[in-house]
N, C-alpha and C positions, 0 to 999 in steps of 0.2 A: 695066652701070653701075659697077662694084666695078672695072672695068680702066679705066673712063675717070676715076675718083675718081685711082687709079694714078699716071697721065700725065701728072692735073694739077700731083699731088704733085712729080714729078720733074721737071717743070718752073718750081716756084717756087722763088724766095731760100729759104735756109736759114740767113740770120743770125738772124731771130727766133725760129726754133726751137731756136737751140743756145744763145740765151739763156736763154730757157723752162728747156729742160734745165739748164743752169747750174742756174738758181734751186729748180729743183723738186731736182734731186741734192743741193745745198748744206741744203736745206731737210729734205733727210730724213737727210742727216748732224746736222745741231745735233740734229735729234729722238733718231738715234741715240745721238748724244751726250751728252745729256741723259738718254736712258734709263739709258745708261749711270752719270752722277753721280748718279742717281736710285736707283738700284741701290746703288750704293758707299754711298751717304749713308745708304742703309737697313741695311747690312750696319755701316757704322759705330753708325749707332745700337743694333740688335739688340746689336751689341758692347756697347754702353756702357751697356745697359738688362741687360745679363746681369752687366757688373762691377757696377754698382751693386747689382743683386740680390746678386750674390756678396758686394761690400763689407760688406751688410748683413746677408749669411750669416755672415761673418765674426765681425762683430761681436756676434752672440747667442752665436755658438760662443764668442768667447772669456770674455765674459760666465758662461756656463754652467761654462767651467774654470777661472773666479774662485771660483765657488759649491763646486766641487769643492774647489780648494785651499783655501780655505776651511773647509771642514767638516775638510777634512783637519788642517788644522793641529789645531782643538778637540780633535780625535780622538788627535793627539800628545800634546797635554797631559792627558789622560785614560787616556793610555798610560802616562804617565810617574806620574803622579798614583796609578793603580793598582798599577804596579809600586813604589812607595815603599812604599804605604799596604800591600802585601802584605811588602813588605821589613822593613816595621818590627816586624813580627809573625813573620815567621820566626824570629826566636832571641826568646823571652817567656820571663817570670819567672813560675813558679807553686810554688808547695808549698816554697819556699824555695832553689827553684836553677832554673837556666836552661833550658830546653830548646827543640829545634827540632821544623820542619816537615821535613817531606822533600820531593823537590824536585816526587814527583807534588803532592804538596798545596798546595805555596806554588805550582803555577800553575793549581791548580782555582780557587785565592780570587784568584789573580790576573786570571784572564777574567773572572771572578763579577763583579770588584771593578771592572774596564772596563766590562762593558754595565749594572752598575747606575750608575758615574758616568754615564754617556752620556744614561742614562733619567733620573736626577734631575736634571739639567743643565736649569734652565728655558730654555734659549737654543735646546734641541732638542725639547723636551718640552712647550712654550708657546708655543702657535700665535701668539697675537699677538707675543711675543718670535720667535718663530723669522721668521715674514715680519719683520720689522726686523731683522735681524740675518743675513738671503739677501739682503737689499736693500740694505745695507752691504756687502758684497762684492763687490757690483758698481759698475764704474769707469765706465763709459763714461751720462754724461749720456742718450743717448737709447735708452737699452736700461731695460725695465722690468719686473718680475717679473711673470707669469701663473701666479696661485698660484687660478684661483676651485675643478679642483680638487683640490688640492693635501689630501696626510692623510699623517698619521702614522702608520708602522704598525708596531706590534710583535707579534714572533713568540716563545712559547716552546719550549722543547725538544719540546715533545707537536707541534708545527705548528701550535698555537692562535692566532687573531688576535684583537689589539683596537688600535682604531685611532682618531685623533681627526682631526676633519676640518675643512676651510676653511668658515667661517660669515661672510657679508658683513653688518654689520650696518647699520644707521643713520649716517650720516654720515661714513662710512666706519670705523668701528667694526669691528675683528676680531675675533670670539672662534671657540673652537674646540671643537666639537661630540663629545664620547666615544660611543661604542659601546656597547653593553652587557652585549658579551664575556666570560669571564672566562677568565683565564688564571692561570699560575703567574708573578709579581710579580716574584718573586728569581731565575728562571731566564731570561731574554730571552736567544733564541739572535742575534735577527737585528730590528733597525732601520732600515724602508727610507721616505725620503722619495720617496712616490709623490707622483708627474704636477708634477715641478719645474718651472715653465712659463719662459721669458725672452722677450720679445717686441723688436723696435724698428720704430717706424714713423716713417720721414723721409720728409720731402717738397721734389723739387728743383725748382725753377725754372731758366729759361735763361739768368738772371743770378747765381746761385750759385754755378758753376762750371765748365769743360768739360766735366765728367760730366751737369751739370743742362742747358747748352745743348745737350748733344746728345740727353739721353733724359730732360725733364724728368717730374716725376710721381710717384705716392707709393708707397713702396716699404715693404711689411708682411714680416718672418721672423718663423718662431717656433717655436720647440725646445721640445718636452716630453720627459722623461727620469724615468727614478727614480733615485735613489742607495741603494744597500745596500750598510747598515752592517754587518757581521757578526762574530761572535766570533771573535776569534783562533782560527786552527786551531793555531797553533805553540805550541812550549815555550820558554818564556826560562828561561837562566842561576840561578838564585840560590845562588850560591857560598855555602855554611853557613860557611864561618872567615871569611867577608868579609857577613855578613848582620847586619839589623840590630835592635836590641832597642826594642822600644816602649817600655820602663821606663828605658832607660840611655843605651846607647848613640846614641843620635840627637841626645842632649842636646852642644850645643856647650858650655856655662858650667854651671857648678853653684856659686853662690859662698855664702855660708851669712849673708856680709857687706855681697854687693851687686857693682854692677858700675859705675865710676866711671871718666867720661870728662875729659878735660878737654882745652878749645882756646881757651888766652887769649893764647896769644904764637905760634904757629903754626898752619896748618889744620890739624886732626887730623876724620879723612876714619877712623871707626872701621864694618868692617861685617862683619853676623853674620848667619850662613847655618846656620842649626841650633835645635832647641829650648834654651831657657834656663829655668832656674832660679835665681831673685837673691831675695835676702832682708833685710830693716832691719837694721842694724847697732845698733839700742837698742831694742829689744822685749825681751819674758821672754825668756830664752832659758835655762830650768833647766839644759837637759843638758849646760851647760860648767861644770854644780857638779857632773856625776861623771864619776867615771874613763871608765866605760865607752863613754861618750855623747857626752865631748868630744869640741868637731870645731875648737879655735879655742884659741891662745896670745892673741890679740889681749887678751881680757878682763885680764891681766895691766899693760896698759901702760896707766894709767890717766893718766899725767900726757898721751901720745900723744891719747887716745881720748875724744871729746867728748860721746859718749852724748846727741846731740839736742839739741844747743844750738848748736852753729850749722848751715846749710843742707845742708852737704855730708852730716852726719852727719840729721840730722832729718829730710831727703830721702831717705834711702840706700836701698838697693831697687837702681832702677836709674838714676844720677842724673848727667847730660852739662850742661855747664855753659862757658859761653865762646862768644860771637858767630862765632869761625872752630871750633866743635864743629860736628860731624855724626853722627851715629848711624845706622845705616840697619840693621834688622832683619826679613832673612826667616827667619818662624822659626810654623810652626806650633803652636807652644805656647809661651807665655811663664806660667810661675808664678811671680809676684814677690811677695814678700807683705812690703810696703814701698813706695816709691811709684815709677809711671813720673812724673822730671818732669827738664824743658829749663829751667837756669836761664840767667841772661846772653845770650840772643838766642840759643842755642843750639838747634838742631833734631834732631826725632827721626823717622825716619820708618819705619813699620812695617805690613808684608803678611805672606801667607803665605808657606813655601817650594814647596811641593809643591801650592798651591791658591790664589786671590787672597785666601783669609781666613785670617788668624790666629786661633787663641784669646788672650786675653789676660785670667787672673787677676790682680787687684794690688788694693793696696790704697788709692792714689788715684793722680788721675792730676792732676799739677801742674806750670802754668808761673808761673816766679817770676824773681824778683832784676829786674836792668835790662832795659828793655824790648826788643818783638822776637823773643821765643821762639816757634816753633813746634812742635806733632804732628799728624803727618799719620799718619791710620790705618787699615788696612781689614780690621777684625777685629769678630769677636764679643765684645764685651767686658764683664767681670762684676768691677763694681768694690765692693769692700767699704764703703769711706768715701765721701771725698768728689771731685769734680771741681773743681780751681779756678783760673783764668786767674788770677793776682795781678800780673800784670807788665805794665806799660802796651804795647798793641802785641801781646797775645800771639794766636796764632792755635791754635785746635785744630780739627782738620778729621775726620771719618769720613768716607772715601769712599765706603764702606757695611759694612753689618754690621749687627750691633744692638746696643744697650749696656743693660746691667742693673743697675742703681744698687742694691744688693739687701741693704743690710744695715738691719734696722730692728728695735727694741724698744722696747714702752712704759716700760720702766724706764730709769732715767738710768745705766748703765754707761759714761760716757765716759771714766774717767781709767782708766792701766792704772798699774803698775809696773815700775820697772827695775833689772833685779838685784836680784832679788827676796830673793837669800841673804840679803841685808842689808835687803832692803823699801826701800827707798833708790834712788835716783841716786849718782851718783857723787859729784853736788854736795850731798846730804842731803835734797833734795826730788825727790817723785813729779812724773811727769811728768802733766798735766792736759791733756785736748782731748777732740774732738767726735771720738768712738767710737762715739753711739749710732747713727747715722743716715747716708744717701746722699743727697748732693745735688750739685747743679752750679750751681756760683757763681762769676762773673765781676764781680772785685774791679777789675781793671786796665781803665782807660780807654782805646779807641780800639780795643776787640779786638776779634776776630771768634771766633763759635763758629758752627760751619756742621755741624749733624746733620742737614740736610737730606734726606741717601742713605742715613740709616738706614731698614730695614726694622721695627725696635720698638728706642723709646725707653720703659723702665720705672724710675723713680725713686723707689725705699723711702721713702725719711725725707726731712726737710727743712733747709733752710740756718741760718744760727745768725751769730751777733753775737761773736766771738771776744773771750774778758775773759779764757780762760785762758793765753793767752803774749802777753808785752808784748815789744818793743823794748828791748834789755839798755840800748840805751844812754839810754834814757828814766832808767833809775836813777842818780843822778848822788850819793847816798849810800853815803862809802864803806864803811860799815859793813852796813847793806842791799845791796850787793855784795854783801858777801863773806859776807851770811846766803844770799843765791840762790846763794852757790859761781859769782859769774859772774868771766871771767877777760878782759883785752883781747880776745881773741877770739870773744869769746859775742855771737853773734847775738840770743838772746832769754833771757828771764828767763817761769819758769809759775809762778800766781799758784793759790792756792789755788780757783779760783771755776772755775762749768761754765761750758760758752760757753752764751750765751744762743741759745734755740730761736725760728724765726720761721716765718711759717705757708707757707713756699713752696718747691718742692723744685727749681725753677728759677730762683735769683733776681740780681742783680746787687746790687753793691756801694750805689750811688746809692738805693735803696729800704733802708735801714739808715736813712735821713734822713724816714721813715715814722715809726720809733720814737724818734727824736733827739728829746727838748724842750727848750725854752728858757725855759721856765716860772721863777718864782721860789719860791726855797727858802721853803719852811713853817717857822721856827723849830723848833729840839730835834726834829727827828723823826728822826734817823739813827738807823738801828739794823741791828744785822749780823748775818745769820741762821745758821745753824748750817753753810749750805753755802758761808760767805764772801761774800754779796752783801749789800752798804750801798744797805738800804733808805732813802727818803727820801717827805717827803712835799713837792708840788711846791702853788702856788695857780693852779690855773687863771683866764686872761685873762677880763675882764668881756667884754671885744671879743667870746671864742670863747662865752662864757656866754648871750650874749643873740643869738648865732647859731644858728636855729633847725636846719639844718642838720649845723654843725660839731655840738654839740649831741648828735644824731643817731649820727654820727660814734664820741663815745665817750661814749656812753650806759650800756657796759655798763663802764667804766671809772673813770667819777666817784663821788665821793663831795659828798654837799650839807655842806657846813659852818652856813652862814646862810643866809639866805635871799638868791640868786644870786649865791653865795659859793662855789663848787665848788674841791672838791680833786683831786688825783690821786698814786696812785702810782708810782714811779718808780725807779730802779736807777743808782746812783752810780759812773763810774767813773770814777779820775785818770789823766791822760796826759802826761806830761810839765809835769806842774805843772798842769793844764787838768782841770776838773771836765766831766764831760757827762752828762747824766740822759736815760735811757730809758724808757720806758715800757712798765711792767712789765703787762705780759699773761701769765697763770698757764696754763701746758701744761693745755689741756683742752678740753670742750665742753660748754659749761653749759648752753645750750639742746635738747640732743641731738637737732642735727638729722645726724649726722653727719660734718658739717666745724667741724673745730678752730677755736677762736676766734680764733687770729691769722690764720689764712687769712682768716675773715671779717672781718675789721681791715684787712688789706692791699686784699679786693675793695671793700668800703665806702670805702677812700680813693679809688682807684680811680677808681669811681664816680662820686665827686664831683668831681674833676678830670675828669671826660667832660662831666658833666652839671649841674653847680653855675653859681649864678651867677657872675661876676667878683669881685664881690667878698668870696666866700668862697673860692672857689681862691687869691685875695690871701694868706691864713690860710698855706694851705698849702703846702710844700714841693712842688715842681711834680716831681717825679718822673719822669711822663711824658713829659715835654720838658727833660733834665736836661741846660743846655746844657756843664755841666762836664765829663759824664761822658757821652760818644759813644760805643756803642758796637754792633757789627752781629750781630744775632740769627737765625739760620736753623734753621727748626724742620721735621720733615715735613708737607710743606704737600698739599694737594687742591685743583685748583681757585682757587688761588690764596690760600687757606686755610689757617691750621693746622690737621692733621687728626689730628684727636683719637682713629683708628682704630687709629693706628700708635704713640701715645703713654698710659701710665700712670702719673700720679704720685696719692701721699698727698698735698701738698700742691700750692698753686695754681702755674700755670707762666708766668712772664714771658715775651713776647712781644715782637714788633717791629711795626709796620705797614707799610704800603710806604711811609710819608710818615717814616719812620727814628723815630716816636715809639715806646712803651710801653707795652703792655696786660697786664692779668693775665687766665689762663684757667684758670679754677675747675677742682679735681681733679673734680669731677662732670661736667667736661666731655668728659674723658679717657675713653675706652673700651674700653681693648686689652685680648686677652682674655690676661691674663699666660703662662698655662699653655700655651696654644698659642703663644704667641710662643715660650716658652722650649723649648718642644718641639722648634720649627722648626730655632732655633739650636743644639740637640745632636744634630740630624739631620745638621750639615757633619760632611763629611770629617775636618778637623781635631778636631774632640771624639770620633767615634767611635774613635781612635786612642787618644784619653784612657781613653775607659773600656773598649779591648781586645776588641774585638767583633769579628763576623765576619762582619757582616750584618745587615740593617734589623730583620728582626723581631727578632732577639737584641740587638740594641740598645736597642728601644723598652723590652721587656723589663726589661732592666736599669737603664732608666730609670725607670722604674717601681717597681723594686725602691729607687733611692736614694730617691725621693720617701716611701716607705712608711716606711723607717729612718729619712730626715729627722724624720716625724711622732713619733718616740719623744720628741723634747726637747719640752716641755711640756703642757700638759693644750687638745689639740685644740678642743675646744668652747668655750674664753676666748681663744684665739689671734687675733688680725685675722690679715685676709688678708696684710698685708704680714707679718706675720712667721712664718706658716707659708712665705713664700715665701723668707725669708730665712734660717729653719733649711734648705728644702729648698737652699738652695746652696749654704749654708755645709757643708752637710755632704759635699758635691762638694770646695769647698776642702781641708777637714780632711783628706780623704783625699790630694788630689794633693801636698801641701806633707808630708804622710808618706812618701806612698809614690809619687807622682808619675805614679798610676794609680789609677781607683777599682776597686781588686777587694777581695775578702774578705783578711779577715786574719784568722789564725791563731795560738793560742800554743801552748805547749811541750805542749800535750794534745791538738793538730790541734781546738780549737775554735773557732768561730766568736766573733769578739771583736767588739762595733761601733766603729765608727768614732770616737762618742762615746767609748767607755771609755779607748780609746788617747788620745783628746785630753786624757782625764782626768779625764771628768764622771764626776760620782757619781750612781748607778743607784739611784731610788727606786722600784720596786715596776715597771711596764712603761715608767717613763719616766723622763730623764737628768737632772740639774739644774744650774746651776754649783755647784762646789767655792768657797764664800770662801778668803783667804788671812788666816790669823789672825798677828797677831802675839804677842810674847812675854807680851803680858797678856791673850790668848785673844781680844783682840777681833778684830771684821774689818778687817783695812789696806785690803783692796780687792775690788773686784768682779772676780775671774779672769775673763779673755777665754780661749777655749783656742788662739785662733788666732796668737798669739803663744810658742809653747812646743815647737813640732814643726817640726821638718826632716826632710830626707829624705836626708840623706848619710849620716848614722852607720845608715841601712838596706842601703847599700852598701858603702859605708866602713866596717873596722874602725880607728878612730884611735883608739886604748886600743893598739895595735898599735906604731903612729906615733909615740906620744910616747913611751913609757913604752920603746923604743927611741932615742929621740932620732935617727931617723934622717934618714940627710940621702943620698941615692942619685940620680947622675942617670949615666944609661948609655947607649949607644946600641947597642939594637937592630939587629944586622948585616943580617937578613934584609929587614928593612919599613926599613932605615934610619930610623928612628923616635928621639926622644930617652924614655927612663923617668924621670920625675924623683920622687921622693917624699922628702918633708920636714916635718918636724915643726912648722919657722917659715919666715922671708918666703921666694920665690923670684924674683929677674928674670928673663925668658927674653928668649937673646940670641943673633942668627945671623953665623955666619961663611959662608955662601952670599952670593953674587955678587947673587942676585935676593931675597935677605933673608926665605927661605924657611925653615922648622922646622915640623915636625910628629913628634908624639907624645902621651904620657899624662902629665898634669900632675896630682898630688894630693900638697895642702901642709894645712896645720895655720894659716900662717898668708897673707899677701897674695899674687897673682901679679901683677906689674910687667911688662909689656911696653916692654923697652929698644926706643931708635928704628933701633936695625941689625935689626929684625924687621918684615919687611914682610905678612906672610901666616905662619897657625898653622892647621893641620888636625889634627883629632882631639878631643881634650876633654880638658877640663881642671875640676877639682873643687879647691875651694879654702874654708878653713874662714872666713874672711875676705873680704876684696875682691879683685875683677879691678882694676885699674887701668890705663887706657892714657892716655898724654900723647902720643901720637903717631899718624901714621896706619898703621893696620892692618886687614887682612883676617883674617878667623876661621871656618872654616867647620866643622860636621862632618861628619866622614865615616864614617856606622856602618860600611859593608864595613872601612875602615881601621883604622878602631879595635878588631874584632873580632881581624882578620887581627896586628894586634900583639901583642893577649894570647892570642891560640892562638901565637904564636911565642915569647911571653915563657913559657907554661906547658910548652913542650917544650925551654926552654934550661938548658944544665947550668950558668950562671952566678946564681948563688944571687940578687944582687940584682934583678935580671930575672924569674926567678921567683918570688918572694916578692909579686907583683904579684897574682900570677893565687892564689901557693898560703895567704897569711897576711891582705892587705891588703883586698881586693876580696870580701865575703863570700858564700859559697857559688857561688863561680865554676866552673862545671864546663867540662871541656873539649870539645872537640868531640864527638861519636862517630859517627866514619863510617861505620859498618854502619848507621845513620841515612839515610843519603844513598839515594836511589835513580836509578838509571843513566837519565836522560833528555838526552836531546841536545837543547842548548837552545841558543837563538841570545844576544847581548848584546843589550840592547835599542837599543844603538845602534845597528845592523844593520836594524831592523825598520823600517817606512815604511807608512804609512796607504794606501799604493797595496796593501800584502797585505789591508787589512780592505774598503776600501772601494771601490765600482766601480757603474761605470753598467748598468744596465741599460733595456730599450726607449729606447735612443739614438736620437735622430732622428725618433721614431715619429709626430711631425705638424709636419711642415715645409713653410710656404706656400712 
């Protein structure tokens, strides 16, 4: 059958089977074909399903060496931060002469001083802060932090752990959860951010792009790693003839008269890179009535010298003036004991050098003259007097920090004297103002005060009604002229009278029309009280009389004449020809609920203006809605709130709403806890320098110790809290404006002297009291402040040296190329360099002028009078420099050169090298956060 199937086959056509075959051969080529694009297309995609996984590997990876560099950079400035902060403490002043570290020690405190920055750094050390601040680091929109979990760990030298860990709260709420470890606090060898997570998840479609048409779908990475932080293993550098002194040398200015900028006819561009010390040019100043003490020819020139009568001199401290001024101050410590203030649109703007925070002592801080001025600050700042915008347009800003309004006493000390030798001013009257108290008062219309980013706002005392200095040119009598000794150039005229005290220790100018009346004069009732204020008696409105409310209002203020006949008293004062009667409210608290009676005067208007009908807020001066006087108020807010956590005052605090109106917020609103605020703030970097410490517990320590000596000035159990708070900081002041350090002092028996005594108080039984100043009929002329009477040059300075030489030496230093200049009156400094460059030791008797051929000055300069620059300049110090000059000036055989280190500078001792110990140390420029810091379990869960 199979051979006849055969035969048939061989004998049929064979076109339709070679068709067949066509079709079927053609047909399993496309299939192969096919398989084959089939194949390729899979191979393209597996490719492009592997870049996009890579893409997306990529992009965690680079993500995660953002967070790296990142950390890294913090960890340079914390390098550098502790290398200063140990620099400034290598050459200290104790026991009355200089001495140093050696170089093993200045780098035990310099690791110590690195991993305790790094620990107290809330950016590393506060979980919530630290995830915001890894999540800022990274650039790429779809990369995201995987921190759930993520901890904090610290190690100390034993191999102890304690650690804080990632806590997810409610609505996405962070906090971070401590262990309950205990470890050594001050020794941290090693800071590792464990399980750093970064994730990205994208998702591509086939219209997104060639990568997504050809492997669309959702693509997850994710990198967990640790970062450890660890203690320097290496030695850095610190050269002892080039090291720097915490008491001196770090200081870029030291002016005894102040430091005075001006830019009215050019930009003058003035910046300072170093601690300062500036001082009023019209306070007590005794120790230029002796020999040994002077530090100033100035007092001499009296027809020159205005002693507080007009702006430049009344401001003086540290005072920049002129719409093309600038000022820019990094400077970890500023003691000015005088005022920071920006007149004529002029700006100030002030950080740390070595840390974002300044300290900043002074004794007000003021924008005045034509409008426009600005300060911009981000400092810790502790101001004696008062805060006050007076210049329409003014701005003052904290960028953060905290500020401490801190000066307060229930006694009325506000007038001081000037030149006191004579008990006199120069014109024959005392000078009068608001000395007792701290507040912050915004006179100038359209201004901004933004404390928003403060961490604690604390405000002693409260605002006041200025009657003691009028406007010179309001006196148009020229016989009264010339009894105020006022001259064409006099700014103001001070009238015998205090300023008047009002109940709010945040207040704006527009709330003064609170105490304004318009009432009509009572016949024959003037009468002048013994402290110069022309009493009066006014007749209150029948309108306000038969208002049950206003009524209300000043209930504790009226007096009944007849029957709805009411009087009032009131306070007279003339303005250019113009009577205006205030209404007199007596310093106190008659009902003793513990808020002063014009606080509760100012809330009760208040009130009424909230809550009154229309036609009694008609009565009243609208306040709240003042549309004359605009101005923007930012306070630390919560929530959208002002929050009363962050903030302390004695009196009530004017506010803003969001609707740009006016509210008053009772000091019983206010809750901060002072003590711990002010703790917080002498725990920075920059104050611990101040008071020369070596370490948190020795510092707390010593905090402790000033607060205890603070309590010697007065009888603790009658003190309010504000003014135990305001001896404990005055007596911080007293000390740095002595000695520019708070440590112990010592006199000629090596005993312990307080701080008090040096100021000049008088020691009754365990506690200090003011000294009055009597005059020649034994009576008292005035209430002594001590804080007007001590400087701290003639502690470094021998100028009894200076004058009674008459010298006048300026030399250059071959070795440091350096200029010496030392002189008894003024000096210019002026450069014949190409790039208008000079550097040296400047210490004069009287002003230093910076001519305009000087573009830049390093070194320090001490001057018994004013800095002065009209032009623009750079200033920086440099302690390694300035050391390294006087250890060259103390080994040169040119007498005037030496006479720096061996007659001038007292107790200047030279170096001694057998001090030194042989460590091989890198510079710190050399060093790179890639030696401290590095990954560890890299990669260790990667989808």
């Amino acid at each position: 059958m199979l051979k006849k199937l055969k035969n048939k086959l061989k004998l049929a056509d064979n076109r339709g089977s070679s068709f067949v075959l066509v079709i079927v051969s053609a047909t399993f080529l496309s299939i192969l074909v096919s398989a084959l694009l089939m194949g390729t297309l899979l191979a393209y995609k597996l490719r492009f399903y592997k870049l996009n996984s890579l893409n997306n590997f990529y992009s965690v990876e680079k993500a995660m060496d953002e967070i790296y560099a990142g950390i890294g950079a913090a960890t340079n400035e914390h390098l550098y931060s502790a290398y200063t902060t140990t620099a400034e403490i290598v050459v200290y002043y104790k026991d009355g002469q200089y001495n140093n570290l050696t170089e093993d020690e200045a780098n035990d405190l310099f690791k110590q001083f690195f991993m305790q920055g790094i620990k107290s750094d809330k950016t590393f050390s506060n979980m919530p802060t630290l995830i915001e601040t890894l999540k800022g680091y990274i650039t790429d929109p779809d990369v995201s932090l995987a921190c759930d979990n993520l901890r904090i760990v610290f190690k100390d030298k034993e191999g102890r752990e304690k650690y804080i860990k990632y806590v997810a709260g409610k609505n996405g709420k962070v906090t971070g959860v401590a262990s309950a470890n205990t470890i050594d606090e001050n020794n941290i060898e090693e800071i590792t951010f464990r399980n750093i997570g970064v994730k990205r998840t994208i998702t591509l479609s086939s219209t997104d792009s060639a990568s997504g048409a050809m492997a669309p779908g959702t693509y997850v990475q994710t990198i967990t790693t640790d970062l450890v932080l660890k203690k320097p293993e290496y030695n850095v550098s610190f050269d002892m003839a080039g090291a720097n002194s915490d008491s001196l040398y770090n200081y870029a200015l030291l002016a005894d008269m102040g430091l005075q900028v001006s830019g009215t006819a050019a930009d003058t561009e003035v910046n300072i890179k170093g601690n300062i010390y500036t001082a009023s040019d019209y306070y007590n100043k005794d120790y230029n009535g002796k020999t040994d003490t002077k530090v100033t020819n100035e007092y001499s020139r009296t027809v020159e010298t205005k002693w507080g009568s007009t702006d430049e001199s009344a401001y003086s401290g540290i005072f920049v003036q002129g719409d093309r001024a600038n000022l820019t101050l990094n400077s970890d410590i500023i003691v000015n004991s005088g005022s920071l203030a920006a007149f004529d649109g002029a700006k100030i703007n002030l950080s740390g050098r070595t840390s974002l925070l300044s300290e900043l002592w002074t004794d007000n801080i003021i924008i005045g003259g034509d409008e426009g001025g600005q300060i911009k600050a981000a400092a810790n700042a502790y101001v004696y007097d008062d805060t006050e915008l007076n210049a329409e347009k003014s701005e003052l800003t904290f960028t953060r920090g905290t500020y401490f309004g801190y000066s307060y006493t229930a006694d009325d000390v506000r007038s001081i004297n000037l030149l006191r030798t004579s008990g006199n001013l120069a014109t024959g009257f005392k000078l009068k103002s608001h000395f007792s108290d701290s507040a912050i008062i915004v006179n100038g219309k359209n201004s901004t005060l933004d404390l928003s980013s403060l961490e604690s706002l604390y405000i002693a005392g409260k605002s006041y009604i200025e009657f003691s200095k009028i406007a010179a040119n309001t006196i148009t009598d020229e016989k009264e002229r010339k009894n105020f000794g006022l001259t064409k150039d006099s700014d103001y005229a001070f009238t015998a009278l205090n300023d008047y005290s009002t109940g709010q220790s945040l207040d704006v100018k527009s709330n003064q029309l609170i105490f304004l009346t318009q009432w009509d004069l009572y016949d024959n009732t003037e009468v002048v009280d013994e402290n110069g204020y022309t009493h009066v008696t006014l007749k209150f409105p029948k309108t306000f009389s038969n208002d049950v409310q206003i009524n209300k209002l000043y209930t504790d203020f009226v007096k009944q004449l007849t029957s709805n006949n009411y009087i009032v008293e009131a306070i007279k004062e003339t303005v250019s020809g113009h009577d205006y009667y205030y209404l007199y409210i007596q310093d106190g608290d008659k009902d003793k609920d513990g808020v002063n009676d014009a606080e509760e005067f100012v809330e009760k208007y208040y009130d009424l203006l909230n809550t009154g009908i229309d036609e009694t807020k008609k009565k009243l001066y609208n306040v709240a809605n003042y549309e004359n006087f605009e101005v923007k108020l930012l306070l630390p807010s919560k929530d959208g709130d002002v929050d009363g956590s962050k903030i302390k005052t004695s009196g009530a605090v004017t506010a803003q709403n969001s609707d740009n109106s006016l509210f008053v917020k009772a000091s019983a609103d206010t809750s901060l806890q002072v003590d711990t605020a002010l703790k917080n703030a002498t725990g920075s970097k920059t104050f611990s320098v101040l008071l020369g410490n070596k370490g948190i517990t020795e510092n707390n320590n010593t905090f402790a110790d000033i607060k205890k000596n603070s309590e010697a000035l007065g009888d603790q159990t009658t003190l309010s809290k504000e003014e135990k708070v305001s001896n404990q900081i005055n007596y911080m002041y007293i000390n740095m404006k002595d000695h520019l350090s708070v440590v112990d002092k010592k006199d000629d028996t090596d005993t312990d002297v307080s701080a008090w005594e040096v100021a000049g108080y008088t020691k009754n039984g365990s506690t200090y009291t003011y000294a009055p100043i009597k005059g020649s009929d034994g009576k008292n002329l005035d209430t002594f402040d001590y804080n007007y009477s001590l400087t701290p040059l003639t502690k470094y300075v021998d100028y009894d040296k200076i004058f009674s030489k008459n010298l006048s030496i300026n030399k250059v230093e071959p070795e440091t190329n350096a200029v010496v200049i030392i002189n008894a009156n003024d000096v210019t400094l002026k450069s014949t360099a190409a790039d208008g460059a000079l550097q040296g030791i400047v210490i004069c008797g009287g002003n230093v002028t910076f001519d305009k051929s000087v573009k830049s000055f390093r070194g320090m300069i001490i001057s018994g009078a004013k800095i002065i620059c009209n032009s623009s300049v750079d200033i920086s110090a440099d302690a390694s420099f300035t050391a390294t000059v006087l250890e060259e000036c103390s080994k040169s055989d040119v007498e005037d050169l030496s006479l720096i280190t061996r007659e001038i500078l007292k107790n200047y001792v030279k170096v001694d090298d057998k001090n030194n110990s042989e460590v091989s140390g890198s510079s710190l420029s050399d060093i790179s956060y890639s030696d401290i810091l590095a990954f560890q379990n890299w990669k260790k869960n990667v989808e």
